[in-house]
gemmi code that builds the backbone of each chain (N, CA, C; Angstrom):
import gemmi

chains = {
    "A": [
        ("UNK", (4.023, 44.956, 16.740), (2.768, 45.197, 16.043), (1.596, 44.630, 16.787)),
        ("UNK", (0.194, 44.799, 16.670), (-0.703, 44.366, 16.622), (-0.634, 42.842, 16.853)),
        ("UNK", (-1.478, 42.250, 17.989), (-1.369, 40.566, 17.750), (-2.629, 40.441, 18.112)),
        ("UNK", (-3.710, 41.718, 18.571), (-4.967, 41.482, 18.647), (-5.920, 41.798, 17.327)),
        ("UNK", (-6.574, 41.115, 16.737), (-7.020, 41.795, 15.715), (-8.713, 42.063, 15.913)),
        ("UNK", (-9.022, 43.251, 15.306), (-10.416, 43.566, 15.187), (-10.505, 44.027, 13.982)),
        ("UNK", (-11.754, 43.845, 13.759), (-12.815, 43.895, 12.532), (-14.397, 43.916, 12.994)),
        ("UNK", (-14.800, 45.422, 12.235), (-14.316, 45.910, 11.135), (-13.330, 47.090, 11.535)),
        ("UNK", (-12.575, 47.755, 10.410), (-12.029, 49.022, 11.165), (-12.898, 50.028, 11.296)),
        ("UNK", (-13.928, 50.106, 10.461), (-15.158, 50.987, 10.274), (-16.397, 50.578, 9.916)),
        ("UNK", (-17.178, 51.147, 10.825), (-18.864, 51.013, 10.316), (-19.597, 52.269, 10.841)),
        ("UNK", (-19.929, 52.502, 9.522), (-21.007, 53.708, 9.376), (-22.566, 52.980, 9.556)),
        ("UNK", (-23.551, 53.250, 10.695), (-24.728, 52.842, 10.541), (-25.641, 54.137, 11.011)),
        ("UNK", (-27.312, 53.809, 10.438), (-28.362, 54.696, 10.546), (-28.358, 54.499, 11.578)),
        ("UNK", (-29.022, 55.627, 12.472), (-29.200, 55.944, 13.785), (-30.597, 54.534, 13.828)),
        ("UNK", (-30.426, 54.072, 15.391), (-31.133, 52.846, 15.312), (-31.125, 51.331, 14.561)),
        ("UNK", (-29.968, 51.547, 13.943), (-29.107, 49.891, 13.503), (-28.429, 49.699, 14.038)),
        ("UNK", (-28.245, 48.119, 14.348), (-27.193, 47.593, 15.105), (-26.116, 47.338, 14.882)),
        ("UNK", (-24.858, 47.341, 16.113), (-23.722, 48.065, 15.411), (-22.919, 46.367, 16.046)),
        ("UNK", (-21.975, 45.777, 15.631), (-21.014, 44.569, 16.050), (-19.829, 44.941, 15.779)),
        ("UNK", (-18.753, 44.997, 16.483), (-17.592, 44.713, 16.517), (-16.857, 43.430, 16.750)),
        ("UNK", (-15.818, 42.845, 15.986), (-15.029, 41.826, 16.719), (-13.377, 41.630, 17.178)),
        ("UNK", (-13.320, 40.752, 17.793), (-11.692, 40.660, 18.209), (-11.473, 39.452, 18.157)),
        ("UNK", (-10.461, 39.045, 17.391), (-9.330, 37.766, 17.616), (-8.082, 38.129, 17.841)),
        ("UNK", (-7.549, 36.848, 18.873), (-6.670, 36.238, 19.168), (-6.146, 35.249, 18.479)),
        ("UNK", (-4.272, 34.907, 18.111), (-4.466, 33.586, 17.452), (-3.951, 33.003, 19.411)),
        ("UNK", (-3.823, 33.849, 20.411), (-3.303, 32.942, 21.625), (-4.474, 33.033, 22.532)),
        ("UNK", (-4.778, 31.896, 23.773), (-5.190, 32.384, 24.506), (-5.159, 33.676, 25.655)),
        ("UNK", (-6.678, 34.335, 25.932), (-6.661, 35.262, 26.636), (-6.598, 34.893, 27.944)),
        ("UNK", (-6.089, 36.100, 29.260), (-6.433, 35.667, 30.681), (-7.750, 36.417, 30.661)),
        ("UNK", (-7.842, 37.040, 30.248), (-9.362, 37.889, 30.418), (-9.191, 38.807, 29.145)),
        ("UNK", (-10.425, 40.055, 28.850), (-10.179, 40.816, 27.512), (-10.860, 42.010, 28.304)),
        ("UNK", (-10.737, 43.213, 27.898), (-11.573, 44.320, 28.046), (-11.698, 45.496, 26.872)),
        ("UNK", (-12.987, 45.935, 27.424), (-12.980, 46.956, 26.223), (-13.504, 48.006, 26.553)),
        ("UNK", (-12.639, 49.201, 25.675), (-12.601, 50.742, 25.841), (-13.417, 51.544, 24.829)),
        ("UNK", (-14.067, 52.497, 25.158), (-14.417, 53.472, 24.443), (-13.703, 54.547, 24.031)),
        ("UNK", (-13.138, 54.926, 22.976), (-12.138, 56.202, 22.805), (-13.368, 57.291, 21.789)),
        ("UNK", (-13.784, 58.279, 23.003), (-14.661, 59.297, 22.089), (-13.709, 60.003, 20.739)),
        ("UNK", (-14.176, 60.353, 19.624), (-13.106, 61.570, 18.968), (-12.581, 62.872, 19.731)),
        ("UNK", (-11.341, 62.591, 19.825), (-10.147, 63.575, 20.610), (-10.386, 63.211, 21.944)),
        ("UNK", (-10.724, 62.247, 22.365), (-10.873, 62.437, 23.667), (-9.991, 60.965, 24.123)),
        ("UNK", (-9.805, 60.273, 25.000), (-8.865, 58.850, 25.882), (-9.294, 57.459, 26.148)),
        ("UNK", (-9.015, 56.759, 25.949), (-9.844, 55.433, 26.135), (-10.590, 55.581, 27.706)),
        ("UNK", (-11.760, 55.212, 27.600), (-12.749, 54.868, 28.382), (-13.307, 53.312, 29.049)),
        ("UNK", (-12.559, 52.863, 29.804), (-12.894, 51.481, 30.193), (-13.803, 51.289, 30.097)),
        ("UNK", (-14.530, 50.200, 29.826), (-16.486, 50.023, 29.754), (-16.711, 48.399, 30.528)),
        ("UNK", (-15.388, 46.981, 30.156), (-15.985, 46.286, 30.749), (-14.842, 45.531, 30.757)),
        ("UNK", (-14.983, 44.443, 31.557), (-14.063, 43.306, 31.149), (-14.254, 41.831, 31.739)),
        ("UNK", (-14.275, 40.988, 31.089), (-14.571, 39.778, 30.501), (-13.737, 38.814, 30.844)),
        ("UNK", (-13.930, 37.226, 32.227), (-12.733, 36.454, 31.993), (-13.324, 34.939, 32.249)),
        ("UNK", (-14.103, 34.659, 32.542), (-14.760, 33.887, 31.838), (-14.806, 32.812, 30.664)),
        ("UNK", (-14.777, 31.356, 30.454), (-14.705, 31.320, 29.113), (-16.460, 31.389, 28.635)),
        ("UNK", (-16.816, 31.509, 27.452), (-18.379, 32.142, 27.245), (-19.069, 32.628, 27.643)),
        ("UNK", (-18.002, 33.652, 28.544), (-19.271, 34.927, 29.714), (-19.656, 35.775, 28.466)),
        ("UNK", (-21.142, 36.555, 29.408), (-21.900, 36.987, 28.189), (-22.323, 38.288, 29.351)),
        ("UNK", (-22.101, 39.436, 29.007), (-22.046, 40.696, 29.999), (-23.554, 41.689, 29.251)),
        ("UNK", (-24.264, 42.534, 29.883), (-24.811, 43.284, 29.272), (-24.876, 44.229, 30.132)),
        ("UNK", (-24.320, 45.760, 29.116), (-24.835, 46.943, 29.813), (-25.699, 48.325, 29.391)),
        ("UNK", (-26.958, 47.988, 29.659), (-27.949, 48.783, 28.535), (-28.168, 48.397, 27.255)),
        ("UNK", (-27.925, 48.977, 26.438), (-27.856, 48.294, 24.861), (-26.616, 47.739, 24.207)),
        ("UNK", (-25.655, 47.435, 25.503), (-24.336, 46.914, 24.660), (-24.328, 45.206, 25.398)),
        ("UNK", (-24.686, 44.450, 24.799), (-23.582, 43.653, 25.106), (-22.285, 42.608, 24.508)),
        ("UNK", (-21.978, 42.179, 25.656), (-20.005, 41.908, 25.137), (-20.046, 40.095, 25.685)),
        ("UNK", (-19.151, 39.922, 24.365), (-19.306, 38.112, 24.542), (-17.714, 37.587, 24.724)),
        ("UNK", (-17.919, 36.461, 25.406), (-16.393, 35.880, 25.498), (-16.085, 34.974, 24.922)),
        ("UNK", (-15.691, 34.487, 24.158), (-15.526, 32.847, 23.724), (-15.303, 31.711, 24.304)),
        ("UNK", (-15.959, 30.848, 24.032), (-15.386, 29.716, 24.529), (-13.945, 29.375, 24.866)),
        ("UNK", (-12.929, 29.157, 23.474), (-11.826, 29.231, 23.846), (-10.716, 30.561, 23.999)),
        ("UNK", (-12.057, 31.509, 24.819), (-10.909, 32.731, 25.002), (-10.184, 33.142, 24.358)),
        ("UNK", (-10.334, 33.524, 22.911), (-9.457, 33.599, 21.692), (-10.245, 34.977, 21.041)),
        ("UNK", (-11.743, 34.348, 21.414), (-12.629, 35.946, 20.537), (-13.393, 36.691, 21.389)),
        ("UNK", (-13.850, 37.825, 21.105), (-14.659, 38.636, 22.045), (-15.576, 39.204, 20.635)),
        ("UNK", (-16.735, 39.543, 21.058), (-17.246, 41.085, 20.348), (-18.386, 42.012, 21.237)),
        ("UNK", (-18.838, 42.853, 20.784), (-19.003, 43.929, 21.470), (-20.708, 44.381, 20.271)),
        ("UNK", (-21.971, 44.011, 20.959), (-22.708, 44.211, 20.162), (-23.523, 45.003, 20.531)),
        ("UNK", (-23.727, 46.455, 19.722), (-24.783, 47.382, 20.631), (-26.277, 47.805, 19.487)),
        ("UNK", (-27.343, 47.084, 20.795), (-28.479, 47.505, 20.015), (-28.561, 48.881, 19.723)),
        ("UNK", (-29.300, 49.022, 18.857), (-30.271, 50.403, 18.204), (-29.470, 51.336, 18.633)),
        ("UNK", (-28.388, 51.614, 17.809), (-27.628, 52.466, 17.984), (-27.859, 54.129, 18.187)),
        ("UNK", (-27.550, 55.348, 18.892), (-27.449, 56.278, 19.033), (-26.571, 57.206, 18.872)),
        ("UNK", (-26.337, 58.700, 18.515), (-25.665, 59.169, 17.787), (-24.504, 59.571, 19.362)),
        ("UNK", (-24.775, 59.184, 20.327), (-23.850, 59.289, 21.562), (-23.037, 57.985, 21.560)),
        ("UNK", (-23.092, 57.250, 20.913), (-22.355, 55.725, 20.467), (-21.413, 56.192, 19.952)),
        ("UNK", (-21.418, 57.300, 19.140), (-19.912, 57.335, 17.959), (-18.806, 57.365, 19.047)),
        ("UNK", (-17.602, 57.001, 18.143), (-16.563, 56.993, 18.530), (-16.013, 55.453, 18.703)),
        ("UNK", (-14.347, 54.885, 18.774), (-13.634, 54.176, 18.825), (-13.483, 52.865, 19.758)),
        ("UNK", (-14.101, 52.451, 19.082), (-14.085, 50.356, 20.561), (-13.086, 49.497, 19.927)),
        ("UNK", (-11.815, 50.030, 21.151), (-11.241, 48.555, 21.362), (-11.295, 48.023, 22.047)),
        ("UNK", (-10.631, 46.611, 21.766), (-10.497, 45.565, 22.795), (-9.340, 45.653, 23.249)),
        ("UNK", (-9.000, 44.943, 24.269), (-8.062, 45.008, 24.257), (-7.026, 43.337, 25.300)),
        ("UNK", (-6.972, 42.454, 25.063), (-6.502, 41.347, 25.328), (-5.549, 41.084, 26.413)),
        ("UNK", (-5.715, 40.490, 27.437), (-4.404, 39.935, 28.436), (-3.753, 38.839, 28.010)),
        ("UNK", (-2.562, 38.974, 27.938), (-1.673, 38.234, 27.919), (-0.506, 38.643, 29.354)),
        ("UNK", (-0.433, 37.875, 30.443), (0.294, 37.918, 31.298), (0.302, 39.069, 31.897)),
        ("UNK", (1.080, 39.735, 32.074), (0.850, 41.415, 33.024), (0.242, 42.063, 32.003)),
        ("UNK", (0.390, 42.119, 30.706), (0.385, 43.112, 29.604), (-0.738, 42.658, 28.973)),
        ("UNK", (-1.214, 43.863, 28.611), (-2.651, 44.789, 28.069), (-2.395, 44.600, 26.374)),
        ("UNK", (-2.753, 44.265, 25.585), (-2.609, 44.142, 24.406), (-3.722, 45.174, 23.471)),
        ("UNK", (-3.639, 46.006, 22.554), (-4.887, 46.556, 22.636), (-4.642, 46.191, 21.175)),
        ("UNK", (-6.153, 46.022, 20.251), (-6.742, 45.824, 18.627), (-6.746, 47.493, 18.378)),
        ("UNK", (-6.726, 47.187, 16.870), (-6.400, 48.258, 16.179), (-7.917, 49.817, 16.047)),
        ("UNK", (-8.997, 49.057, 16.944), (-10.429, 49.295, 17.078), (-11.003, 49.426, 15.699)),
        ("UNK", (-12.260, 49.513, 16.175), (-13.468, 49.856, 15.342), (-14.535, 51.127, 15.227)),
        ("UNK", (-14.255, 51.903, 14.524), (-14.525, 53.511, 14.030), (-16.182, 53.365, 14.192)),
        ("UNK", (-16.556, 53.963, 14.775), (-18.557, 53.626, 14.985), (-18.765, 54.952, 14.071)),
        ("UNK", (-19.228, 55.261, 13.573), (-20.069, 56.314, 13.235), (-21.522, 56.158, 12.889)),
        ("UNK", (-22.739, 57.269, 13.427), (-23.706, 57.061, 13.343), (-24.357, 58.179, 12.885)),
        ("UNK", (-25.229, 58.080, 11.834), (-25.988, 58.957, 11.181), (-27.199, 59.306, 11.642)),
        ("UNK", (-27.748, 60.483, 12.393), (-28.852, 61.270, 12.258), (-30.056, 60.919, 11.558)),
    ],
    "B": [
        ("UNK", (-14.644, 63.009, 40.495), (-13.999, 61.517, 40.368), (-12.668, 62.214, 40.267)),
        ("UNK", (-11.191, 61.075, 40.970), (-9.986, 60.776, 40.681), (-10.338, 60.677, 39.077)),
        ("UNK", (-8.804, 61.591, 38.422), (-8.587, 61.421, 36.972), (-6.905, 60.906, 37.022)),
        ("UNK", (-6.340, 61.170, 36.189), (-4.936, 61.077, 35.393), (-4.947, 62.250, 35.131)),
        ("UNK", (-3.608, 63.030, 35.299), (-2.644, 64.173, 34.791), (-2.037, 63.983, 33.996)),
        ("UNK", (-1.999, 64.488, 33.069), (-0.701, 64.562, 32.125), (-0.268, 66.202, 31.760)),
        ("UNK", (1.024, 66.522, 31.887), (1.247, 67.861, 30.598), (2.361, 67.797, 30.177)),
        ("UNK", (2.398, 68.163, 28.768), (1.389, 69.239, 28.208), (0.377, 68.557, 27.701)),
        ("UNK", (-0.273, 69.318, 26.991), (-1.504, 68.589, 26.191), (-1.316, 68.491, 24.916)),
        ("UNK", (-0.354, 69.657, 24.456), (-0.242, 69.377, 23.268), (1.243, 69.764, 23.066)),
        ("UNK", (2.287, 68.968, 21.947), (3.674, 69.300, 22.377), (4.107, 69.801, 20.545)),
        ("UNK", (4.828, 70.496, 20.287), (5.140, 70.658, 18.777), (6.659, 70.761, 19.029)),
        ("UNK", (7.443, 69.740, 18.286), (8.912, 69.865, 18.598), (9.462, 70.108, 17.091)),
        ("UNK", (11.104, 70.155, 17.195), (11.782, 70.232, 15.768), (12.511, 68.842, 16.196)),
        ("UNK", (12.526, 68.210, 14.438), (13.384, 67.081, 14.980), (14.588, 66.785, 15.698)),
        ("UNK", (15.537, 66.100, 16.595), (16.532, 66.034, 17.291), (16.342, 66.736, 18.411)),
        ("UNK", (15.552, 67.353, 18.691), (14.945, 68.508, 20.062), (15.224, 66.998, 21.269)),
        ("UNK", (14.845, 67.274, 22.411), (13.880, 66.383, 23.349), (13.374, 67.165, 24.065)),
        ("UNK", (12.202, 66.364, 24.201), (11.215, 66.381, 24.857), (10.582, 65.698, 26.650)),
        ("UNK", (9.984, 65.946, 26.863), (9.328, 65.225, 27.756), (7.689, 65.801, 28.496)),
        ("UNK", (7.290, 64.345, 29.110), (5.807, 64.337, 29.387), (5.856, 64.132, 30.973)),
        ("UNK", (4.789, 64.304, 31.454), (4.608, 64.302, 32.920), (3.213, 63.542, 32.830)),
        ("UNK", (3.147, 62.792, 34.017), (1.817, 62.392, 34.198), (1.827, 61.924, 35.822)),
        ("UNK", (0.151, 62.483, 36.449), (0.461, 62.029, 37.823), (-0.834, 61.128, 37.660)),
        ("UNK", (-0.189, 59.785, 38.400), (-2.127, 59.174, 37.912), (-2.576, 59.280, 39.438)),
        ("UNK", (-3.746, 58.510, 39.369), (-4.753, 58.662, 40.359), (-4.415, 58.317, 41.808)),
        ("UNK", (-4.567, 58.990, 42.766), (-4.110, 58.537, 44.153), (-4.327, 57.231, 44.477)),
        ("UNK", (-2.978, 56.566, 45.083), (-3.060, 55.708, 45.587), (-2.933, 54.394, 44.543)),
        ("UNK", (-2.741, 54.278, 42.681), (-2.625, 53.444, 42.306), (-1.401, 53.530, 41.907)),
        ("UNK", (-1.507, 51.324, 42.410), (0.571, 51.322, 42.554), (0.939, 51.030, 40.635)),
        ("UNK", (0.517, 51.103, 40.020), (0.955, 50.288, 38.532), (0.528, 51.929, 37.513)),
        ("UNK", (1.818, 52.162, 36.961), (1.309, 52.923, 36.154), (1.888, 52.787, 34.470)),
        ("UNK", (1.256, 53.351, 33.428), (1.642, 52.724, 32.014), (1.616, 53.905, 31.424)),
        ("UNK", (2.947, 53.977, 29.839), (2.883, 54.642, 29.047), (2.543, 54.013, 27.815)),
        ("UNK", (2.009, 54.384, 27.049), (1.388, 54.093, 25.929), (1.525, 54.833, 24.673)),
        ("UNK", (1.955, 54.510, 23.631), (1.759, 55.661, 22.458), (0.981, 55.285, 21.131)),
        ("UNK", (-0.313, 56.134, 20.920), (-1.055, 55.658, 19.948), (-0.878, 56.437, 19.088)),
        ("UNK", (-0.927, 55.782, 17.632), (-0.605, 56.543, 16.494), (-2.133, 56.267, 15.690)),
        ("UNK", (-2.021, 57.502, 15.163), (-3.363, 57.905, 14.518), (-3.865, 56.531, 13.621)),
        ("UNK", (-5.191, 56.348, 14.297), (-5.902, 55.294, 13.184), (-5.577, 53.726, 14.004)),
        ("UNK", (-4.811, 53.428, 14.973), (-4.327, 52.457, 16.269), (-4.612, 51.729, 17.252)),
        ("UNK", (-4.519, 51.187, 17.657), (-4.773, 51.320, 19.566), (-3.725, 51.565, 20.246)),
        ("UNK", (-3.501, 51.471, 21.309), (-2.593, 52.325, 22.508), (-1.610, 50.937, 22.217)),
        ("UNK", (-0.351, 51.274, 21.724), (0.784, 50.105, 22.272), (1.587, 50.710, 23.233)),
        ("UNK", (1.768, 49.726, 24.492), (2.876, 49.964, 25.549), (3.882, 50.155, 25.119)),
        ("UNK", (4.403, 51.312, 25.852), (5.810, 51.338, 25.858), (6.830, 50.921, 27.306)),
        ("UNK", (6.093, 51.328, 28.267), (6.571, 51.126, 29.805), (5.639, 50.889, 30.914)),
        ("UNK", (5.617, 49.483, 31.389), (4.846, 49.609, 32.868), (5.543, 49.630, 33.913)),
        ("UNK", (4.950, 50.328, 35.085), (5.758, 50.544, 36.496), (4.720, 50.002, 37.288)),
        ("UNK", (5.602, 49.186, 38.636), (4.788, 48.969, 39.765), (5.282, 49.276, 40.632)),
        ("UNK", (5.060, 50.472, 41.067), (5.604, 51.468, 42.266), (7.043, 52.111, 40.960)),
        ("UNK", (8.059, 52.044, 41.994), (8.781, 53.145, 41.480), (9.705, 51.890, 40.162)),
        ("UNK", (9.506, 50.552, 40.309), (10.331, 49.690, 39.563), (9.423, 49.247, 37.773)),
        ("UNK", (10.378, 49.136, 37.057), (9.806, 49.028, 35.699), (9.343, 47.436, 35.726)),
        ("UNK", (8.038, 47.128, 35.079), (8.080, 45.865, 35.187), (7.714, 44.985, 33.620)),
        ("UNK", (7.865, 46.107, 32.324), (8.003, 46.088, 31.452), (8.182, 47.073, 30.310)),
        ("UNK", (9.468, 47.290, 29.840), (9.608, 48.208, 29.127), (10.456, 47.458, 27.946)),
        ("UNK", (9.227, 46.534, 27.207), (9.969, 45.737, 26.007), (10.136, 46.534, 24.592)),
        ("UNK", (9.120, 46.883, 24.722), (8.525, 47.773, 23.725), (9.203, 49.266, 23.680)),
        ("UNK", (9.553, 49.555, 24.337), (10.849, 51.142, 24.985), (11.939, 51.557, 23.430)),
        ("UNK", (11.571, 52.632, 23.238), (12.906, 52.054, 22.110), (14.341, 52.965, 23.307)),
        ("UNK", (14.858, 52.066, 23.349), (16.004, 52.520, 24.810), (16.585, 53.304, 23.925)),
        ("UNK", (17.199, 53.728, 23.099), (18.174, 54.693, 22.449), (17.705, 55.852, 22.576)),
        ("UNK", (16.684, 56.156, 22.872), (16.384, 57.627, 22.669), (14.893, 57.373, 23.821)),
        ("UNK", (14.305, 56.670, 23.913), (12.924, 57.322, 25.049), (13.585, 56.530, 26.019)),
        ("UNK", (13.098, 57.293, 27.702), (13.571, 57.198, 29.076), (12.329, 57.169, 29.694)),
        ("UNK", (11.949, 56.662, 30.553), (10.871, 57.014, 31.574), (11.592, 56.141, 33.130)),
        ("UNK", (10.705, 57.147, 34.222), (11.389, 56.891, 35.368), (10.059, 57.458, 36.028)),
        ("UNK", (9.686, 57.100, 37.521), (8.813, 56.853, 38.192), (9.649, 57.122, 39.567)),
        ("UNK", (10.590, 57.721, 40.134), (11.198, 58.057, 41.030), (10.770, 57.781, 42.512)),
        ("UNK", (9.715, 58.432, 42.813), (9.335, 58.262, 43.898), (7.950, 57.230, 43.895)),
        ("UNK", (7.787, 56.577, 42.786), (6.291, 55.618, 42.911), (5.488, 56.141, 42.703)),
        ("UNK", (5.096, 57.696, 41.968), (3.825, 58.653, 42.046), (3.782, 58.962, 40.696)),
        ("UNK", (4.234, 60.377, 40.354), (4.481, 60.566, 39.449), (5.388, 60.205, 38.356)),
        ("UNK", (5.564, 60.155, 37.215), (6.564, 59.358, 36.140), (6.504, 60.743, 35.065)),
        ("UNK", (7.894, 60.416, 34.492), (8.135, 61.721, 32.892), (8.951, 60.391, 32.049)),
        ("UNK", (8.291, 61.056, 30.604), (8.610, 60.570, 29.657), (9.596, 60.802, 28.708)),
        ("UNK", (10.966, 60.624, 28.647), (11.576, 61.333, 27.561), (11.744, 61.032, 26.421)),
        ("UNK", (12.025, 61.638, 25.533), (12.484, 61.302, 24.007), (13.761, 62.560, 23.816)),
        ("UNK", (14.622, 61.472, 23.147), (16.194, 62.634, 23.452), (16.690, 61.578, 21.874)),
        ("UNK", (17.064, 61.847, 20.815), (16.273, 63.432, 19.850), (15.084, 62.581, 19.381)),
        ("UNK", (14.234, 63.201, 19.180), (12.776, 63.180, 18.653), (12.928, 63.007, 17.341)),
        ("UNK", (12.415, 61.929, 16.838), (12.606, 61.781, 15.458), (11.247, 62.055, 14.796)),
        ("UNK", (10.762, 61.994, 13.483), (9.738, 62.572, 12.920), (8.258, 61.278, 13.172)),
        ("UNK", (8.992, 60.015, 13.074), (8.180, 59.140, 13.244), (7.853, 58.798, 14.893)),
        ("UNK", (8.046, 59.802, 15.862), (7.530, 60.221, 17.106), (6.510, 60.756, 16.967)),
        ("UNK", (5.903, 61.519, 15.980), (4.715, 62.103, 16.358), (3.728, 60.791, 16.776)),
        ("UNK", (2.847, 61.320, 17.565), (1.825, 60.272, 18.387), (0.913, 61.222, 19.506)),
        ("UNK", (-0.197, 60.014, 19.939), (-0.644, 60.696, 21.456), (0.294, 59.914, 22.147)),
        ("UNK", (0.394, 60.427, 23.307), (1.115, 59.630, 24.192), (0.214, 60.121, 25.829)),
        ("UNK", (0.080, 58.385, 25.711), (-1.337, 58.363, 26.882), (-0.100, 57.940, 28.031)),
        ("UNK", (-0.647, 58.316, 29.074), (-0.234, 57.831, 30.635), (-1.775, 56.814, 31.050)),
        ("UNK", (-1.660, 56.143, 31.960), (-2.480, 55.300, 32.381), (-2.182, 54.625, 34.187)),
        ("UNK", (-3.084, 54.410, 34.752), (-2.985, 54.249, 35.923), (-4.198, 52.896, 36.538)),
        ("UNK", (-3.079, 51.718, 37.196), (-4.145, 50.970, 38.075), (-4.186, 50.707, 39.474)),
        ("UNK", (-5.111, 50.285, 39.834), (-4.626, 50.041, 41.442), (-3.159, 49.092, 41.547)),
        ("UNK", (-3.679, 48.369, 41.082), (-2.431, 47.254, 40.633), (-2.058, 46.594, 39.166)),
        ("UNK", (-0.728, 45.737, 38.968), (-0.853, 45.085, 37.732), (-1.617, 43.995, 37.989)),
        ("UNK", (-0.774, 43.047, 37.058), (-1.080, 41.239, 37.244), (-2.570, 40.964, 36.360)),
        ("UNK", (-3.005, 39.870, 36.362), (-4.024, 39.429, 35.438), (-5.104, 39.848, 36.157)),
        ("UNK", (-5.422, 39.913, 37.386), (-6.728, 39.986, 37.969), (-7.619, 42.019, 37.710)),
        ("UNK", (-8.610, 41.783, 38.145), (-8.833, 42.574, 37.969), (-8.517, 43.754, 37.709)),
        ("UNK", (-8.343, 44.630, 36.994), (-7.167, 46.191, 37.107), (-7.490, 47.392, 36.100)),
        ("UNK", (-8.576, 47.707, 35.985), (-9.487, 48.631, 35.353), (-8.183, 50.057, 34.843)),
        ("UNK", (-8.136, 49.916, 34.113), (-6.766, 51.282, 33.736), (-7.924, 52.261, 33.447)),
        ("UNK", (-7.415, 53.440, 34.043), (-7.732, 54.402, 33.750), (-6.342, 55.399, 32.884)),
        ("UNK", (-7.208, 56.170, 31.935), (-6.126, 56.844, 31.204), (-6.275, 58.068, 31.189)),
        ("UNK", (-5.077, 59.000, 30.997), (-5.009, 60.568, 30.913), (-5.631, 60.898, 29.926)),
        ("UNK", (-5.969, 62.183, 29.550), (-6.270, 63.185, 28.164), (-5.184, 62.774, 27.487)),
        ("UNK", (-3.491, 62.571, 27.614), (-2.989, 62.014, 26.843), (-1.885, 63.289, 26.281)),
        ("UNK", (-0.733, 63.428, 25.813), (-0.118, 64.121, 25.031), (-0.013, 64.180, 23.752)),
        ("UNK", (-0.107, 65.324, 22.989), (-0.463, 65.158, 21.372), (1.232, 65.482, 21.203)),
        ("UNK", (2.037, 64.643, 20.408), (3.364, 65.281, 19.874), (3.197, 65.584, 18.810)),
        ("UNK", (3.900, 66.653, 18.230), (3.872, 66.609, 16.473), (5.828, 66.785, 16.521)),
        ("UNK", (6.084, 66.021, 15.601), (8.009, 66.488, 15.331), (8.004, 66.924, 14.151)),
        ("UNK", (8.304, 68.046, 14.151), (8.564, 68.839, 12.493), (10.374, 68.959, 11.905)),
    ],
}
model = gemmi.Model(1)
for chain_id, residues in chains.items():
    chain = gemmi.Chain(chain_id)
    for i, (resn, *xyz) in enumerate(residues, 1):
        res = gemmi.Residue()
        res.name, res.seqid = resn, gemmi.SeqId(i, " ")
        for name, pos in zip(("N", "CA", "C"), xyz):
            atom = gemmi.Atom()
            atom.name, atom.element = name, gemmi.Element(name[0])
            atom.pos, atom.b_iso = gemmi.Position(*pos), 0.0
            res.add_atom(atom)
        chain.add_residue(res)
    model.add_chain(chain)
structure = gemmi.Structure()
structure.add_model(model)
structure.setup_entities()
């Protein structure tokens, strides 16, 4: 099962509200990254994080690391209706890729 | 841009059938991964390869799915019989390398199964 967790599973926001996702760990990470999965379409790498409290920005997203490498989130200003779609994280643990259950973006017009 | 192959794209089986997937990933990367996400999920591993050797297939349910990487390039996926709780995407994925350091996966369009 799942040992990465994110929250929320869903957020519906007005076009131009800001949108947060998060991820826990109860173990430490070697690093974390996170994907974009459009609807019907494949995860999309976007960044990744190893660092302890690296703080990344790309355009209106940016992605935080925790201190003790345990949490990440993923915060994108003034959201746009090209935002929708699926952000996970997804956690290292040793060779293996761990991925959260993501977070459903949807954005209203 | 280099992508990921996979086919088919979309697979509709009867239960106990088998099946299988193909995927060629991107030139030149030695680590490649199967993955199967079930609707509403994220991608859980089922098999990583580095070159033609498995270097985790914990997650595999061995009784019935196979994957093999023969020559280090391409890899197929089997399921021998397909049970109903198989339906899934089933992503292929490709890196330059494994290990913790850097290793940006790129992933296929992915296979849609349905088992009826």
């Amino acid at each position: 099962g799942q040992q990465v967790m994110q929250i929320p599973q869903y957020q519906h926001v007005q076009e131009g509200e800001d949108f947060t996702t998060y991820c826990n760990s109860s173990t430490t990470l070697s690093n974390i990254q996170w994907y974009k999965q459009r609807p019907g379409g494949h995860p999309v790498f976007l960044i990744q994080l190893v660092k302890s409290g690296e703080v990344k920005k790309q355009k209106r997203l940016t992605f935080q690391f925790g201190e003790a490498k345990k949490n990440s989130s993923l915060h994108i200003t003034a959201t746009q209706t090209t935002d929708v779609g699926t952000y996970f994280c997804a956690g290292r643990r040793g060779n293996k890729l761990v991925f959260g259950a993501g977070t459903i973006l949807r954005v209203k017009s | 841009e280099a992508e990921v192959a996979q086919s088919p794209r979309y697979k509709i089986t009867e239960k106990s059938q088998a099946v299988a997937f193909w995927c060629d990933p991107i030139s030149g990367h030695a680590t490649l991964y199967w993955y199967r996400q079930i609707l509403g999920q994220g991608p859980e591993l089922l098999v990583q390869f580095q070159d033609e050797s498995v270097v985790d297939d914990s997650q595999l349910p061995k009784d019935r799915f196979s994957a093999e990487r023969l020559k280090g390039v391409d890899s197929t996926l089997k399921i021998q019989p397909a049970e109903l709780g198989d339906s899934a995407m089933y992503l292929c994925a490709s890196s330059l390398r494994g290990g913790s350091g850097l290793n940006t996966q790129y992933f296929g369009p992915g296979t849609r199964l349905t088992v009826l």
